[in-house]
C-alpha positions in Angstrom: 108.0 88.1 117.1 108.3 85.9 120.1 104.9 85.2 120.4 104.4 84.0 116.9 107.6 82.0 117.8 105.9 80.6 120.7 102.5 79.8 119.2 104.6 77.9 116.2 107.0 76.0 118.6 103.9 75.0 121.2 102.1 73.7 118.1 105.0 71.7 117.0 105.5 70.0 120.4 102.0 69.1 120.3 101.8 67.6 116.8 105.6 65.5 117.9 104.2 64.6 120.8 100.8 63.3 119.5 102.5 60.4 117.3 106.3 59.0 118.6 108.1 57.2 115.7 107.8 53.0 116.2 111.5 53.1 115.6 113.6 55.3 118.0 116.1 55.3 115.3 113.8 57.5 113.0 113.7 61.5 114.0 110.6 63.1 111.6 106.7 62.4 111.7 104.9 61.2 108.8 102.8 65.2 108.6 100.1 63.9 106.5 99.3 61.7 109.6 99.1 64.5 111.8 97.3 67.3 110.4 100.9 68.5 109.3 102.6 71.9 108.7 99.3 73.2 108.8 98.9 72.8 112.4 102.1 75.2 112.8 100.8 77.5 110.2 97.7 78.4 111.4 98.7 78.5 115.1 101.4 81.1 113.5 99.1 82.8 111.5 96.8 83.2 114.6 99.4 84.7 116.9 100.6 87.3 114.4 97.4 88.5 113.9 96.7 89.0 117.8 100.0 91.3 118.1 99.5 93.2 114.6 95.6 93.4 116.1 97.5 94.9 120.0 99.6 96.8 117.9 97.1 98.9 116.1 95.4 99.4 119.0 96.4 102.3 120.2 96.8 103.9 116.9 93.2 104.6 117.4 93.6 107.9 119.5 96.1 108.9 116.7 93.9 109.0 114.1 91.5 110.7 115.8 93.2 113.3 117.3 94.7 113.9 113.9 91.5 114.1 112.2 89.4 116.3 114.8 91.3 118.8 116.4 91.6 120.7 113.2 87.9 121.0 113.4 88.0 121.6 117.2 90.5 124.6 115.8 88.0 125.7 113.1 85.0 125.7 115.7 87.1 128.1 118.1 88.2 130.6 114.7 84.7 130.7 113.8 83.9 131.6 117.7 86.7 134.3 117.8 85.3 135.9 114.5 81.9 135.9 116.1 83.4 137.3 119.3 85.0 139.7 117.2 81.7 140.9 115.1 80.0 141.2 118.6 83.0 143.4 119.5 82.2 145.5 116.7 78.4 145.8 117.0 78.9 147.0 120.7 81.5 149.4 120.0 80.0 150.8 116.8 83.1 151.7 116.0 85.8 149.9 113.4 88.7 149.9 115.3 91.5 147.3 116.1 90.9 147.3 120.0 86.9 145.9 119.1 88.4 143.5 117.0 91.3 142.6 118.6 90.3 140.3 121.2 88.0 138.0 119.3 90.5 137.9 116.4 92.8 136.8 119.4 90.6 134.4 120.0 90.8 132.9 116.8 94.8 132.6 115.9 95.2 130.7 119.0 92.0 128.1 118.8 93.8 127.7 114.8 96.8 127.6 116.3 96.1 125.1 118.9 94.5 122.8 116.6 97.4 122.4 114.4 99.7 121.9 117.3 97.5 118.7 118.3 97.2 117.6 114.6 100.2 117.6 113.5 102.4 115.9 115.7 99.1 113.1 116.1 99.4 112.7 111.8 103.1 112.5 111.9 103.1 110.0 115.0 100.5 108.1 113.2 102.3 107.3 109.9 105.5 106.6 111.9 103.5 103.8 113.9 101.3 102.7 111.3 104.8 102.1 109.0 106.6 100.3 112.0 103.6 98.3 112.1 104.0 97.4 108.9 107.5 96.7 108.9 106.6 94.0 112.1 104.0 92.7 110.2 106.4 91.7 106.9 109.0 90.3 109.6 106.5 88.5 111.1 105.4 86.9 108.2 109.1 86.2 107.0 109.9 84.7 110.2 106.4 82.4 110.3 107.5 81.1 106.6 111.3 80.3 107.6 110.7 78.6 110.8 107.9 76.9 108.9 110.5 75.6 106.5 112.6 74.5 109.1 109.9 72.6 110.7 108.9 70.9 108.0 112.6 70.0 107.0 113.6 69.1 110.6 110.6 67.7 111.9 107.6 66.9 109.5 108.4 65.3 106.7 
């Protein structure tokens, strides 16, 4: 929020300093001389979009990690069932002890999947709805300080 702040109050200073009233008695700028609210806008706009862009950043690794390593999981299950046919085959027996290991094998590659993917798909929503949230306050900050330039300053 600050920087969007910034961006809007640096662009304001420029566009009050580019033109000083003839009178000293008068306090606004004529805006359609100047370029006007725009100005402000679009340096706002700008500046939001650089922080919503940092902010979803890192959500990157989220989304992957949430999306892969229940595969990663399923490629070790499917490894522990083979382990656990070869088991069999060199046993020639049907037993739980030639099964055992490979089936082993398998719960905790499953199991260690989910424990990367969920946590990744619950952080994920949390941080992509924060995001969201900034962005709306963002925006409702850029339009109010906008109207309060324009009021104050550009008219």
């Amino acid at each position: 929020m600050a920087q969007v702040f910034r961006s809007g109050y640096q662009e304001l200073v420029r566009l009050t300093r580019a033109k000083r009233p003839n009178n000293p008695g008068e306090g606004a700028l004529d805006s359609t001389e100047l370029g006007g609210i725009e100005n402000v806008e679009r340096a706002m706009k700008r500046a939001r979009n650089q922080e919503i862009t940092r902010l979803e950043r890192a959500l990157t690794f989220l989304a992957t990690t949430a999306s892969a390593t229940p595969f990663i999981g399923l490629f070790g299950t499917v490894w522990g069932i083979m382990t656990a046919f070869r088991g069999l085959s060199v046993t020639q027996s049907s037993s739980i002890q030639a099964v055992a290991p490979g089936i082993a094998e398998a719960l905790i590659a499953t199991a260690t999947g989910l424990v990367a993917a969920i946590p990744a798909v619950i952080a994920y929503n949390h941080f992509a709805r924060q995001i969201r949230v900034l962005s709306a306050e963002m925006e409702n900050f850029s339009s109010e300080f906008l109207n309060i330039a324009e009021r104050h300053f550009l008219k």
